[in-house]
Gaussian input, Z-matrix of N, CA and C with variables (Angstrom, degrees):
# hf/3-21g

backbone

0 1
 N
 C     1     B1
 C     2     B2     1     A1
 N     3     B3     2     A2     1     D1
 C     4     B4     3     A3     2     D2
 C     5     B5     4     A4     3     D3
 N     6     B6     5     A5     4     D4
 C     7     B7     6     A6     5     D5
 C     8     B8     7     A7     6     D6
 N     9     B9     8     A8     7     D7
 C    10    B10     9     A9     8     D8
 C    11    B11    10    A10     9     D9
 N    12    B12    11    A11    10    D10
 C    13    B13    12    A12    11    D11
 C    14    B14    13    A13    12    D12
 N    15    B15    14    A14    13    D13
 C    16    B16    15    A15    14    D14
 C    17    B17    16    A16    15    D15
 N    18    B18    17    A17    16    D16
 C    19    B19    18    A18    17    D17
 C    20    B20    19    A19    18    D18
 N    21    B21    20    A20    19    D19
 C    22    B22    21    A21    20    D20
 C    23    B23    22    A22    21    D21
 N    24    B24    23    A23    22    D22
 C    25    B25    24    A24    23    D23
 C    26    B26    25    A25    24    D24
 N    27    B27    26    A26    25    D25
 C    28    B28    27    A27    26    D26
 C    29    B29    28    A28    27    D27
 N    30    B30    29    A29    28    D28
 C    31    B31    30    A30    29    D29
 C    32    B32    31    A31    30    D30
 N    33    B33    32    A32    31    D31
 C    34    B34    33    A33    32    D32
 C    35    B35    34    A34    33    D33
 N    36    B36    35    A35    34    D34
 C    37    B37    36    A36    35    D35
 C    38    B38    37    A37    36    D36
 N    39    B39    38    A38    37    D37
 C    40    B40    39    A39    38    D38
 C    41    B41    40    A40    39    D39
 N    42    B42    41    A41    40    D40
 C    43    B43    42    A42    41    D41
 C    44    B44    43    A43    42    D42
 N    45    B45    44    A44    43    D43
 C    46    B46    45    A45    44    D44
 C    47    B47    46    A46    45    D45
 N    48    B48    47    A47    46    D46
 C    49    B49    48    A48    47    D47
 C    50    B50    49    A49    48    D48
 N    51    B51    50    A50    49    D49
 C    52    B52    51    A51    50    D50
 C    53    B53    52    A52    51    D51
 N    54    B54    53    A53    52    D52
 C    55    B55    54    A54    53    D53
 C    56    B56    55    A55    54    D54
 N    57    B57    56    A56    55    D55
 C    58    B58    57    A57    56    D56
 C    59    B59    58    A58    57    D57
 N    60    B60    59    A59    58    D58
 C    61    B61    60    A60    59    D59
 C    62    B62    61    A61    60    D60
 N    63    B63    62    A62    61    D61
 C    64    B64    63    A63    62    D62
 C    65    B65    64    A64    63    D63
 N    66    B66    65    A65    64    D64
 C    67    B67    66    A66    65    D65
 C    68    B68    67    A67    66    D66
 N    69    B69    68    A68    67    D67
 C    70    B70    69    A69    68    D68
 C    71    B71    70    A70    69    D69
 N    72    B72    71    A71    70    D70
 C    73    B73    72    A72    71    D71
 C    74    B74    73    A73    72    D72
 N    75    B75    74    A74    73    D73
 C    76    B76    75    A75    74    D74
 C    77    B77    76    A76    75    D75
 N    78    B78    77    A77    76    D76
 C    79    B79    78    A78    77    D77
 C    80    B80    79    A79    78    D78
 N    81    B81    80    A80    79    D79
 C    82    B82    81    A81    80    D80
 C    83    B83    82    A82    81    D81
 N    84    B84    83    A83    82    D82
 C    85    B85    84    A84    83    D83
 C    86    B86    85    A85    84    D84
 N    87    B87    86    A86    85    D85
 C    88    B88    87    A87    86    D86
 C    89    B89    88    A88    87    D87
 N    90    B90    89    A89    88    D88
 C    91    B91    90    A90    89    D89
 C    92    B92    91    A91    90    D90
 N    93    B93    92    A92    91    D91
 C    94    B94    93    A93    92    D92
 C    95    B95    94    A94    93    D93
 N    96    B96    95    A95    94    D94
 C    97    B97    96    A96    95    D95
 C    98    B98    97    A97    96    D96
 N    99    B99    98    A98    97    D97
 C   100   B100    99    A99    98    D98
 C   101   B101   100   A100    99    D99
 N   102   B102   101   A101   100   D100
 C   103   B103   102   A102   101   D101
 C   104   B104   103   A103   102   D102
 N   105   B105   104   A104   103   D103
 C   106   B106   105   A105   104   D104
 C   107   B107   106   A106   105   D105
 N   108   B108   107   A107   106   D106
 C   109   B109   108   A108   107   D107
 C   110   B110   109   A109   108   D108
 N   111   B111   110   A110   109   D109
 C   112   B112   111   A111   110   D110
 C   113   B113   112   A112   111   D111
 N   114   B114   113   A113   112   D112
 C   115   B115   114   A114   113   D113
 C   116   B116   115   A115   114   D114
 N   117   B117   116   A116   115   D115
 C   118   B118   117   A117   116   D116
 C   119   B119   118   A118   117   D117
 N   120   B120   119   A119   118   D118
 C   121   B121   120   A120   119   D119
 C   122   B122   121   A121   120   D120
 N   123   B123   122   A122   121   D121
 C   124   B124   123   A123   122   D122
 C   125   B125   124   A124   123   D123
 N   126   B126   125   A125   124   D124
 C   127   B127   126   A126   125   D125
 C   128   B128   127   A127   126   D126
 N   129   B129   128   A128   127   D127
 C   130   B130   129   A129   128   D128
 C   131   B131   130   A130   129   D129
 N   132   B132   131   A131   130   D130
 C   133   B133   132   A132   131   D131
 C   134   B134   133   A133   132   D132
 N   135   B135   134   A134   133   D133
 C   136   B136   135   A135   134   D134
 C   137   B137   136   A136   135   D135
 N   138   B138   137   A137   136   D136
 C   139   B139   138   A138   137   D137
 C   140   B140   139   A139   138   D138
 N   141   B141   140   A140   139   D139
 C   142   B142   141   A141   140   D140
 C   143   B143   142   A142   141   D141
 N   144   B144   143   A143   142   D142
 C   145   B145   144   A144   143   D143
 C   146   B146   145   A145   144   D144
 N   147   B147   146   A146   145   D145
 C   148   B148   147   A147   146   D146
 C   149   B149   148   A148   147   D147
 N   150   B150   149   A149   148   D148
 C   151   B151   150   A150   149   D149
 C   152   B152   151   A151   150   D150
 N   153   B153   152   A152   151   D151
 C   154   B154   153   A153   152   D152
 C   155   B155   154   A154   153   D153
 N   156   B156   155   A155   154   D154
 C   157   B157   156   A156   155   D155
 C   158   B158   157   A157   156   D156
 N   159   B159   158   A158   157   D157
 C   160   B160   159   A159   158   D158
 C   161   B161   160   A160   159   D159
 N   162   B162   161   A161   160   D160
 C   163   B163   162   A162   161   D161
 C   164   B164   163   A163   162   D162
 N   165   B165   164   A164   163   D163
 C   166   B166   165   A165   164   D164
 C   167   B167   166   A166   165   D165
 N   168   B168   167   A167   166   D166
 C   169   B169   168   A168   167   D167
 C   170   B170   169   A169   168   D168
 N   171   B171   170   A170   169   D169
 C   172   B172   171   A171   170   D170
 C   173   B173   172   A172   171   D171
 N   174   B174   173   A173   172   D172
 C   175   B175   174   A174   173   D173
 C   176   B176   175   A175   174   D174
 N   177   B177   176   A176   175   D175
 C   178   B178   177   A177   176   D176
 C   179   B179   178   A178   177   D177
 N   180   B180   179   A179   178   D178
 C   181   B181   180   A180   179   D179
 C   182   B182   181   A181   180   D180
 N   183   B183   182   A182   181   D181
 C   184   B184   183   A183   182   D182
 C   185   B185   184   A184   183   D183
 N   186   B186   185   A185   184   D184
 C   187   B187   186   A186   185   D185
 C   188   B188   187   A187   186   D186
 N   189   B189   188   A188   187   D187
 C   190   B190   189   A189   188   D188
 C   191   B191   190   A190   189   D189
 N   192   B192   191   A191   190   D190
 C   193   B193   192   A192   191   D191
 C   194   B194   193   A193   192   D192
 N   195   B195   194   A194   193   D193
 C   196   B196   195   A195   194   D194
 C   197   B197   196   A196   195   D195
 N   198   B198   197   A197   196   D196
 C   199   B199   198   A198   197   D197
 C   200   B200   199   A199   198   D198
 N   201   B201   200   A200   199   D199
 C   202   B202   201   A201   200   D200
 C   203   B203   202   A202   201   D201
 N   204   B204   203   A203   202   D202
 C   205   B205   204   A204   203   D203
 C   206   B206   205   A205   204   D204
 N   207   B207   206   A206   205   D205
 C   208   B208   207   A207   206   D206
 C   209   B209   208   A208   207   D207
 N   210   B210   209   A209   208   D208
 C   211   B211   210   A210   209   D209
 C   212   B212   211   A211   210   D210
 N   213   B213   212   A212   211   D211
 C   214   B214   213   A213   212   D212
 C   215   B215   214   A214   213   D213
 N   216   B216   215   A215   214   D214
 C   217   B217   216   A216   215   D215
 C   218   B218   217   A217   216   D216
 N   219   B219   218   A218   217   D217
 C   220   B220   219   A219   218   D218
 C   221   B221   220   A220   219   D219
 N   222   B222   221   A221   220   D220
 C   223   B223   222   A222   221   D221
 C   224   B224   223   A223   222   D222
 N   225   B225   224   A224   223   D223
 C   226   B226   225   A225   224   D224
 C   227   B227   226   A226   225   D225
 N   228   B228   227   A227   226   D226
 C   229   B229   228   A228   227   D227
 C   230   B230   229   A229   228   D228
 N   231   B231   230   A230   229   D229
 C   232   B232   231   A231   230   D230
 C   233   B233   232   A232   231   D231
 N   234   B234   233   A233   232   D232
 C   235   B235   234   A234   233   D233
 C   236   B236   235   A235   234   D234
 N   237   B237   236   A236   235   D235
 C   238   B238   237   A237   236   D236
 C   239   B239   238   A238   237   D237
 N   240   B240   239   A239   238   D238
 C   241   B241   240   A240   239   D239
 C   242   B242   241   A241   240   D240
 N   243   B243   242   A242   241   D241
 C   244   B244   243   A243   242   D242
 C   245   B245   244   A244   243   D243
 N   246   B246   245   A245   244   D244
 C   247   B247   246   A246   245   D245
 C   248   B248   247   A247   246   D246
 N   249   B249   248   A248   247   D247
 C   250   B250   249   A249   248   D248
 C   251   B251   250   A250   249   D249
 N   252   B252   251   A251   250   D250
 C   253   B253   252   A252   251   D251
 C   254   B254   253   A253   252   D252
 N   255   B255   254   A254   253   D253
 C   256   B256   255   A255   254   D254
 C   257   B257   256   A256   255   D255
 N   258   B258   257   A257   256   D256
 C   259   B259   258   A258   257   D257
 C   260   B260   259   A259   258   D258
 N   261   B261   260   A260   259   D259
 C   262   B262   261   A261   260   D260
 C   263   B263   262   A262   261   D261
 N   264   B264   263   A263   262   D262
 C   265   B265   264   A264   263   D263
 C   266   B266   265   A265   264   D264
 N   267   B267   266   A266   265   D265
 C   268   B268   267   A267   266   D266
 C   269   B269   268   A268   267   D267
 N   270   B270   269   A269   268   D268
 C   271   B271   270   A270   269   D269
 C   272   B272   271   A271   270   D270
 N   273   B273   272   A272   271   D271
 C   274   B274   273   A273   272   D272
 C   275   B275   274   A274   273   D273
 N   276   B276   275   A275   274   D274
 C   277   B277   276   A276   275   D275
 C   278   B278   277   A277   276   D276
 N   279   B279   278   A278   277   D277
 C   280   B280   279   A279   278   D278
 C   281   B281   280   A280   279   D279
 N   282   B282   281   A281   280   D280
 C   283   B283   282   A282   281   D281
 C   284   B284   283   A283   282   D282
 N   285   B285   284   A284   283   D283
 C   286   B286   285   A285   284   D284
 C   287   B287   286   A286   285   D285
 N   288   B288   287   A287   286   D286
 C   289   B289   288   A288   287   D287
 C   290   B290   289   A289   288   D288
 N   291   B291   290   A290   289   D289
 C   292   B292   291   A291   290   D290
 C   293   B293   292   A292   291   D291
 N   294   B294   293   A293   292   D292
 C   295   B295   294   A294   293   D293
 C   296   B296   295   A295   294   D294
 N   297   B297   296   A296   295   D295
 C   298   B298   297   A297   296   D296
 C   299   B299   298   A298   297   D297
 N   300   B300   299   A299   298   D298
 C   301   B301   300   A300   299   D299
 C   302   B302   301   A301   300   D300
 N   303   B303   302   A302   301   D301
 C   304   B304   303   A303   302   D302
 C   305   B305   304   A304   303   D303
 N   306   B306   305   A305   304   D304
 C   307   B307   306   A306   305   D305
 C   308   B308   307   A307   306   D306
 N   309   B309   308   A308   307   D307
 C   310   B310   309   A309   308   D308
 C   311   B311   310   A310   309   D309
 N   312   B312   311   A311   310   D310
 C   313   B313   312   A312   311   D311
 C   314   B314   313   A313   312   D312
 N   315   B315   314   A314   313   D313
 C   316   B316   315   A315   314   D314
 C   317   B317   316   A316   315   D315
 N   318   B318   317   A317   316   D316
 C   319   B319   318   A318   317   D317
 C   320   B320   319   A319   318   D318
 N   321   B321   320   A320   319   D319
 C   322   B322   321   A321   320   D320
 C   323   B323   322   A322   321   D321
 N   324   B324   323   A323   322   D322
 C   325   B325   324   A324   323   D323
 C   326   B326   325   A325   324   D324
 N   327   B327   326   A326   325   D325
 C   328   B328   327   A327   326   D326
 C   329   B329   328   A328   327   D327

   B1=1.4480
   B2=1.5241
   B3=1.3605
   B4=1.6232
   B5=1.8073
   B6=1.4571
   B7=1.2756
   B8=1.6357
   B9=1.4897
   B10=1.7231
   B11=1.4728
   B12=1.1052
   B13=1.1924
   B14=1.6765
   B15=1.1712
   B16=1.6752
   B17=1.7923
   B18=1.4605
   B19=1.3285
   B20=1.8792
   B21=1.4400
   B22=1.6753
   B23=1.3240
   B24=0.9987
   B25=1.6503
   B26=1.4200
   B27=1.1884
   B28=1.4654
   B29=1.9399
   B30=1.3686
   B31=1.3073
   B32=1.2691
   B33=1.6906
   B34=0.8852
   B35=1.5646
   B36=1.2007
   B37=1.5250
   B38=1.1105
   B39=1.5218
   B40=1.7423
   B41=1.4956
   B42=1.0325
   B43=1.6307
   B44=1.7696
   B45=1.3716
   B46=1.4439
   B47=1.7658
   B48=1.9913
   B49=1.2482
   B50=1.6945
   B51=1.9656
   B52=1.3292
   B53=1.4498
   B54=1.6518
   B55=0.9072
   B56=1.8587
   B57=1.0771
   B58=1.6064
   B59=1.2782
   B60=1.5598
   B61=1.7746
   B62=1.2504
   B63=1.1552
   B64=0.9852
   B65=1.3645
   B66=1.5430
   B67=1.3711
   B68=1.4541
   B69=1.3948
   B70=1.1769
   B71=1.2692
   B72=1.3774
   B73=1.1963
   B74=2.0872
   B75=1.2698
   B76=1.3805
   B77=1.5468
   B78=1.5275
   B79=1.3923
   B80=1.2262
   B81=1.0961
   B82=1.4517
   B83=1.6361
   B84=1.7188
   B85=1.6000
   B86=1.4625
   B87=1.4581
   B88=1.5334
   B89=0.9920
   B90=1.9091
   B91=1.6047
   B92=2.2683
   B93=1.5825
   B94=1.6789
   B95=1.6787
   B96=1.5951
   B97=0.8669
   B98=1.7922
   B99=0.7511
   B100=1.6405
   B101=1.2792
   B102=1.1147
   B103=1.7435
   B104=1.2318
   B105=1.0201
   B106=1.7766
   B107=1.9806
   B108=0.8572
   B109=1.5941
   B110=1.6825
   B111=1.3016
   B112=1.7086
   B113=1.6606
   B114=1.3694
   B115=1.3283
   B116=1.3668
   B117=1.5463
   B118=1.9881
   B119=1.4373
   B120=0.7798
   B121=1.4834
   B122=1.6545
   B123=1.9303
   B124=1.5345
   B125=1.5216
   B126=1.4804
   B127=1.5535
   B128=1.3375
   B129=0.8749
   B130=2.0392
   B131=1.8837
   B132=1.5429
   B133=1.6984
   B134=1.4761
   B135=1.2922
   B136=1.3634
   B137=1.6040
   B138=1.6915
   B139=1.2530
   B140=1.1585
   B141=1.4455
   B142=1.6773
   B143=1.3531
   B144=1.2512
   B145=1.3630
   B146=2.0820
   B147=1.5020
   B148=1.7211
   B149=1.3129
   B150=2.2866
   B151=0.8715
   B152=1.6018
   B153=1.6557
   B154=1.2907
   B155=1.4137
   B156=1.6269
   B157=1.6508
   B158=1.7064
   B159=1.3393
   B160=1.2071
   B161=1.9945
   B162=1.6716
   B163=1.3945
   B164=1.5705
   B165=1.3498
   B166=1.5613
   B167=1.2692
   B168=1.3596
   B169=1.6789
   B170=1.2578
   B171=1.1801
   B172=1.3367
   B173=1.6927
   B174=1.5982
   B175=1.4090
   B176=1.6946
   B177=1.1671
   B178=1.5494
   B179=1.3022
   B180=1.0382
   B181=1.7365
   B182=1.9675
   B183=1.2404
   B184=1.4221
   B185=1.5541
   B186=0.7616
   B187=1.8582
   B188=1.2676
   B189=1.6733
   B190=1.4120
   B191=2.0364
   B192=1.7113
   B193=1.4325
   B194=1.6821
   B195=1.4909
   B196=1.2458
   B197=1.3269
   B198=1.8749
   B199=1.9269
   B200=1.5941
   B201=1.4299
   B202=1.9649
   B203=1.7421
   B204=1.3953
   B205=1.2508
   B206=1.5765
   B207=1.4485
   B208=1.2824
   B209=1.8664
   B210=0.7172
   B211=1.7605
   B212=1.1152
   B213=1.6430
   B214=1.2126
   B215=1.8366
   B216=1.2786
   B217=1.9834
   B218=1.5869
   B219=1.5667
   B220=1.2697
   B221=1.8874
   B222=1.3763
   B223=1.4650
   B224=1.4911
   B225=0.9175
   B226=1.8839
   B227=1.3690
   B228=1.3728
   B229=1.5960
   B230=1.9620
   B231=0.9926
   B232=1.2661
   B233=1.3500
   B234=1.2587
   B235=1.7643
   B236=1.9429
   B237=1.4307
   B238=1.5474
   B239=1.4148
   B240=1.7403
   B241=1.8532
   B242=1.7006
   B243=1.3589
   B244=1.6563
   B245=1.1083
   B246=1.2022
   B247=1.6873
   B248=1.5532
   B249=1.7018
   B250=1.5893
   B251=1.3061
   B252=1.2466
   B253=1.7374
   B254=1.9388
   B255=1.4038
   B256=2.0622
   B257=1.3360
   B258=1.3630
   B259=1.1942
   B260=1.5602
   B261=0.9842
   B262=1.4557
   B263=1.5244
   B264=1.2124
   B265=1.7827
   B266=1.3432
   B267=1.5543
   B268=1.4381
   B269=1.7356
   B270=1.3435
   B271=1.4610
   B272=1.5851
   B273=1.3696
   B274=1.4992
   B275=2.0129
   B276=1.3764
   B277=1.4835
   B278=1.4624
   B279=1.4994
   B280=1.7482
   B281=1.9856
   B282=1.1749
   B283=1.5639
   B284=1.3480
   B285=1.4717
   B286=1.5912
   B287=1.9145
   B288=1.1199
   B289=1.4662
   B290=2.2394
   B291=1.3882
   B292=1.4153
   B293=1.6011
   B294=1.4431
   B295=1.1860
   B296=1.7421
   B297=1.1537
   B298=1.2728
   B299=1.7124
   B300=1.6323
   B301=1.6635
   B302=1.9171
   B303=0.8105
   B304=1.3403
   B305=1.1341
   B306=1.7174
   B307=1.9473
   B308=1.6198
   B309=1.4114
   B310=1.1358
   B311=1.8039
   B312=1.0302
   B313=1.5280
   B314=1.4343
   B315=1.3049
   B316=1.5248
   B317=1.7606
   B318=1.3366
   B319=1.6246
   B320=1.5408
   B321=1.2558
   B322=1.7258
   B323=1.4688
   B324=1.7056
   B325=0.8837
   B326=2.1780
   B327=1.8356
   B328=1.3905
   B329=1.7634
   A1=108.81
   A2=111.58
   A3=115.78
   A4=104.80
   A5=102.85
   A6=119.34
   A7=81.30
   A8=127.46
   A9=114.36
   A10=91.53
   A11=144.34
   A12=123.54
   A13=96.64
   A14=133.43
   A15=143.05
   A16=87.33
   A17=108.25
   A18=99.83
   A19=107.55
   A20=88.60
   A21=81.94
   A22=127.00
   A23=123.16
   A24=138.79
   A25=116.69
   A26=97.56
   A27=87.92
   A28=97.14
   A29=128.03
   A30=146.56
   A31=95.74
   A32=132.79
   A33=139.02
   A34=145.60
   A35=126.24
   A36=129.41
   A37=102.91
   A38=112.84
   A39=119.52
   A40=124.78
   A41=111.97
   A42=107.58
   A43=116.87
   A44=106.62
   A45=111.70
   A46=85.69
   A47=133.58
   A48=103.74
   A49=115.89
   A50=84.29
   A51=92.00
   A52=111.11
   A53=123.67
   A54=101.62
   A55=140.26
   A56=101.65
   A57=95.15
   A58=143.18
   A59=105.93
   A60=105.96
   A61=87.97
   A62=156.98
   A63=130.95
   A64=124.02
   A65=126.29
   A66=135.63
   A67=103.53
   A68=133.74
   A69=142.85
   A70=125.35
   A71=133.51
   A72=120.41
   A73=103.05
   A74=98.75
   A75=118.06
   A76=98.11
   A77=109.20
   A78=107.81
   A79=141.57
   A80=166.40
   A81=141.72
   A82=88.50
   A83=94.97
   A84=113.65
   A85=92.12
   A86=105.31
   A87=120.27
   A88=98.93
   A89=108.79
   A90=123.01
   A91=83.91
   A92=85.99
   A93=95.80
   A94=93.27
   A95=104.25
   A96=127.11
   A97=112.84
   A98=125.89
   A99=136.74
   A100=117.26
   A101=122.98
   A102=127.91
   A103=114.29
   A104=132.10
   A105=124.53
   A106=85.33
   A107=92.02
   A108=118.52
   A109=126.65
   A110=100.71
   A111=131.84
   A112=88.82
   A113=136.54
   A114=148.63
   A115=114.69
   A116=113.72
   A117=113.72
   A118=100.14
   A119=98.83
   A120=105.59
   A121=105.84
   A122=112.37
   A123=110.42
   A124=102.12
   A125=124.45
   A126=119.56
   A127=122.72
   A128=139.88
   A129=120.04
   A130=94.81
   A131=116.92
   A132=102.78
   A133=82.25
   A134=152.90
   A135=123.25
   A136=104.25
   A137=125.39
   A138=120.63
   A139=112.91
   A140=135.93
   A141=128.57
   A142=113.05
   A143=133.93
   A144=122.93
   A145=108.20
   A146=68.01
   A147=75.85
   A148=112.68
   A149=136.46
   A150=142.27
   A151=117.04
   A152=112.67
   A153=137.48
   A154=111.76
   A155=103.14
   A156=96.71
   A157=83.80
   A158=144.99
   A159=149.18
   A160=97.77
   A161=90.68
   A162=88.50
   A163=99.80
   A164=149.60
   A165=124.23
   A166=118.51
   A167=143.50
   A168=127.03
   A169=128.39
   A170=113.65
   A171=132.70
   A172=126.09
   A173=90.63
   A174=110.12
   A175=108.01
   A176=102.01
   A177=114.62
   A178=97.68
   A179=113.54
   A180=100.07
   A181=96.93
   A182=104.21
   A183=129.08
   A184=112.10
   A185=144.20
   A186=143.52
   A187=83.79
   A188=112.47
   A189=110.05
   A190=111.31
   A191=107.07
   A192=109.05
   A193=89.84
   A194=125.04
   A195=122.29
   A196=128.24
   A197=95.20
   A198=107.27
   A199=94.70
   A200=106.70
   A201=118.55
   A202=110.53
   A203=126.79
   A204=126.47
   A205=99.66
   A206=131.38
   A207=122.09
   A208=112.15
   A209=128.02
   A210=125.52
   A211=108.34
   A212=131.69
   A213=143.94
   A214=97.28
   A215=73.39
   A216=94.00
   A217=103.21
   A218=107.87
   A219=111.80
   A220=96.83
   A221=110.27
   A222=139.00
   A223=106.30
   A224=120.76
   A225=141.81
   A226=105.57
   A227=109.91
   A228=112.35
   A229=100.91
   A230=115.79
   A231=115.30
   A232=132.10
   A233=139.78
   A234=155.13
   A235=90.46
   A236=110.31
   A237=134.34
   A238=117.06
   A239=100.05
   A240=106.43
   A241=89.30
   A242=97.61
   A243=91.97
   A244=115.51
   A245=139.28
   A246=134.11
   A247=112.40
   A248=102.99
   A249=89.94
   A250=100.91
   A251=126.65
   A252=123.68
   A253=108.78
   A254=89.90
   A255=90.42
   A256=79.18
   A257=110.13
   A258=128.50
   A259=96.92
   A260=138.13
   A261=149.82
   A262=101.71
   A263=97.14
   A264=110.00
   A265=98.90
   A266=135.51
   A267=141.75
   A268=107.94
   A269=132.43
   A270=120.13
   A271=105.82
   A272=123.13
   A273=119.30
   A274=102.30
   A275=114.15
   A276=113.58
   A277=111.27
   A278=87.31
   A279=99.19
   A280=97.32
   A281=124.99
   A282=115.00
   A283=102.32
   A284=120.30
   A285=119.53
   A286=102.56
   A287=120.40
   A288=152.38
   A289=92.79
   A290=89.02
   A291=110.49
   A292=100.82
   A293=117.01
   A294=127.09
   A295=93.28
   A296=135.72
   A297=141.93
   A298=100.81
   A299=110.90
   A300=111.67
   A301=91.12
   A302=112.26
   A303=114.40
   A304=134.58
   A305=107.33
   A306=110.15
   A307=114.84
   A308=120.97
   A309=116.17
   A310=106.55
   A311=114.19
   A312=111.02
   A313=124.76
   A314=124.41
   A315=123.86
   A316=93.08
   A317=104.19
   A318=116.60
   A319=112.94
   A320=116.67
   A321=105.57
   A322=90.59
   A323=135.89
   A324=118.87
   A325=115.86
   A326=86.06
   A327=93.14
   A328=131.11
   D1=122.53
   D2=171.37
   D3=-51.07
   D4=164.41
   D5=-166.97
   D6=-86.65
   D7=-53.13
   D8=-173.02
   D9=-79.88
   D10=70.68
   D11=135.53
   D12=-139.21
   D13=22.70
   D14=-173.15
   D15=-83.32
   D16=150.20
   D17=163.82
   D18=-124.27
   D19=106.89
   D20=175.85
   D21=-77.08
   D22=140.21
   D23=168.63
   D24=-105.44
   D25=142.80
   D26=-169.83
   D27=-127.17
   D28=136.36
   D29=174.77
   D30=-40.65
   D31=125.09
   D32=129.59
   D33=-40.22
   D34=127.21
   D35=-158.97
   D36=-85.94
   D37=-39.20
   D38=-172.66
   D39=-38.01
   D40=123.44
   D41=173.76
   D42=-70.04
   D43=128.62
   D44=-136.65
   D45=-68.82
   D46=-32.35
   D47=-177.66
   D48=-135.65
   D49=48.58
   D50=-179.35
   D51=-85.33
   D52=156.01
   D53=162.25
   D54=-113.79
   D55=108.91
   D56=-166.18
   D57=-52.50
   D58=8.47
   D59=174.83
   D60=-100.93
   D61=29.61
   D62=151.22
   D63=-85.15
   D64=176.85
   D65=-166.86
   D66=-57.50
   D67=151.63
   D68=-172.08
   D69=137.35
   D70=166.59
   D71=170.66
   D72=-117.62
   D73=159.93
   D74=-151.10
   D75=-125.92
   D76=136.38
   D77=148.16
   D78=-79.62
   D79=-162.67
   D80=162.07
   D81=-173.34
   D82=135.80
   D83=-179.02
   D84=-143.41
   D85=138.40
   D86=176.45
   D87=-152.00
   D88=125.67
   D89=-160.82
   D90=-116.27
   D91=151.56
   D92=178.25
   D93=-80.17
   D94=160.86
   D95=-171.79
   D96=-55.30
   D97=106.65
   D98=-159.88
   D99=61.31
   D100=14.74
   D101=-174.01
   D102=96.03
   D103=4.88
   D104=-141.14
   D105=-95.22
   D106=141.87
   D107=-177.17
   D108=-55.72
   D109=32.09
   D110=-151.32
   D111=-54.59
   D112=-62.35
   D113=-151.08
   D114=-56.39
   D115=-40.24
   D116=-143.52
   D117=159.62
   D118=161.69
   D119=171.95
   D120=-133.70
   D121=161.12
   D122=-168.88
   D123=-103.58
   D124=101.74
   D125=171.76
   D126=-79.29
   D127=106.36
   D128=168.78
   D129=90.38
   D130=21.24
   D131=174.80
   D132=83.69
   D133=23.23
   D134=174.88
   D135=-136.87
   D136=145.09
   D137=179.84
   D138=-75.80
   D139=97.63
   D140=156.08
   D141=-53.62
   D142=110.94
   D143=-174.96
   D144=-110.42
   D145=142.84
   D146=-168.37
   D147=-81.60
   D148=-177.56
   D149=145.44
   D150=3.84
   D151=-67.14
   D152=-158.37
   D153=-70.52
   D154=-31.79
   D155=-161.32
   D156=-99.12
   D157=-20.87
   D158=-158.56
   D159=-71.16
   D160=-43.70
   D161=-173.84
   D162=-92.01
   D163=-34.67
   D164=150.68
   D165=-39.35
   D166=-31.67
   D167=155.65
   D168=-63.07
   D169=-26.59
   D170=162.80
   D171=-42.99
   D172=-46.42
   D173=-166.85
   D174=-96.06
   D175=-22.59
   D176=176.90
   D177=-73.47
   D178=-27.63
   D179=-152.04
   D180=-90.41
   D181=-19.67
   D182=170.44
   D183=-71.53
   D184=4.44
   D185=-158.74
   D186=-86.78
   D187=-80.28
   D188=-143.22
   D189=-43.23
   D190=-24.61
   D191=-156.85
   D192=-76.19
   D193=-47.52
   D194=163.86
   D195=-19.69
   D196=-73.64
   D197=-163.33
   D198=-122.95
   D199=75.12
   D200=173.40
   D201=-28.08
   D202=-37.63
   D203=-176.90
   D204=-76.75
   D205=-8.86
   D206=-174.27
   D207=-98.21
   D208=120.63
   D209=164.53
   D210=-106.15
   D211=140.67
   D212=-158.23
   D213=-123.40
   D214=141.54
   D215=-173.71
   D216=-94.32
   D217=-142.37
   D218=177.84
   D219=-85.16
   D220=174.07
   D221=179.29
   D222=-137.02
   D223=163.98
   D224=-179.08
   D225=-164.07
   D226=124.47
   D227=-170.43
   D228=-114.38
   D229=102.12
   D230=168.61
   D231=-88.59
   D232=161.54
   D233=-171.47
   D234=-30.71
   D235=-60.25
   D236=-144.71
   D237=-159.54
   D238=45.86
   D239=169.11
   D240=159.00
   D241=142.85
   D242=157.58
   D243=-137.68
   D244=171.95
   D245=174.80
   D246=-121.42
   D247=154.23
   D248=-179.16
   D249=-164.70
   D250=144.24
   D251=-173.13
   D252=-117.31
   D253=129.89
   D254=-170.86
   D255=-112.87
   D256=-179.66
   D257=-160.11
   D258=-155.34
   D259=115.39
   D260=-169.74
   D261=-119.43
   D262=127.46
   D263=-167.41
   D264=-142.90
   D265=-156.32
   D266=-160.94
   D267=44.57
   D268=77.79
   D269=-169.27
   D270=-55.79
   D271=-32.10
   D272=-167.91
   D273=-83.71
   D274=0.70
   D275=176.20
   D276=-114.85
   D277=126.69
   D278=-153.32
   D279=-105.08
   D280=119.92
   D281=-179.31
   D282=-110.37
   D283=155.03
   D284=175.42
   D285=-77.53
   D286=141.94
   D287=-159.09
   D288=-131.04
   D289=147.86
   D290=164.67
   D291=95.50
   D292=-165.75
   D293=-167.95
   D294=-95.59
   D295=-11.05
   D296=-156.43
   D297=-93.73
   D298=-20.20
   D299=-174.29
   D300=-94.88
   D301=-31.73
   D302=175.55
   D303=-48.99
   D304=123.75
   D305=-171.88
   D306=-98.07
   D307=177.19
   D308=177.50
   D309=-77.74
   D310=141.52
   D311=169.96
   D312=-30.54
   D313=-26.82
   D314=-167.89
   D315=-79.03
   D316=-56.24
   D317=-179.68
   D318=-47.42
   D319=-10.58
   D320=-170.69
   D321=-124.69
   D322=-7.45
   D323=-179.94
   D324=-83.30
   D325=-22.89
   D326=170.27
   D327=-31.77

């Protein structure tokens, strides 16, 4: 078996019966599609950030107006992943969580 044809999996962090809309604050990591360096690139130790990552800050910075129970922390936009911490508050406002609440990009850019 070729080494690109292996399918890695990688161990889940999730707590198998926690539940994540609830109140708390969250980390959040989102890697580009195979790693590939979609965002910016790092010149001199510094992030040049491209088109792509300009409009993921964009959109981050947009959540809370989206999902009102969500408040957004700091963000870090890297080459090929970025990180970002929300903070979910209102205990009686419940938002969908996972890859399953999730739209295609055209739909959230509306």
């Amino acid at each position: 078996m070729k080494k690109d044809s292996v399918i890695r999996r990688r161990r889940s962090l999730r707590l198998k019966d926690y539940d994540y809309s609830q109140e708390g604050a969250y980390l959040v990591t989102i890697c580009a599609y195979t790693r590939h360096c979609l965002f910016g690139e790092i010149v001199n130790g510094i992030m040049i950030p491209n088109e792509i990552a300009k409009m993921i800050d964009k959109w981050w910075d947009k959540l809370s107006q989206k999902f009102p129970p969500v408040e957004i922390d700091y963000c870090v936009i890297m080459p090929n992943h970025f990180h970002g911490i929300i903070v979910i508050g209102e205990k009686d406002a419940k938002i969908e969580v996972g890859a399953r609440a999730g739209a295609p990009l055209h739909e959230i850019i509306q």
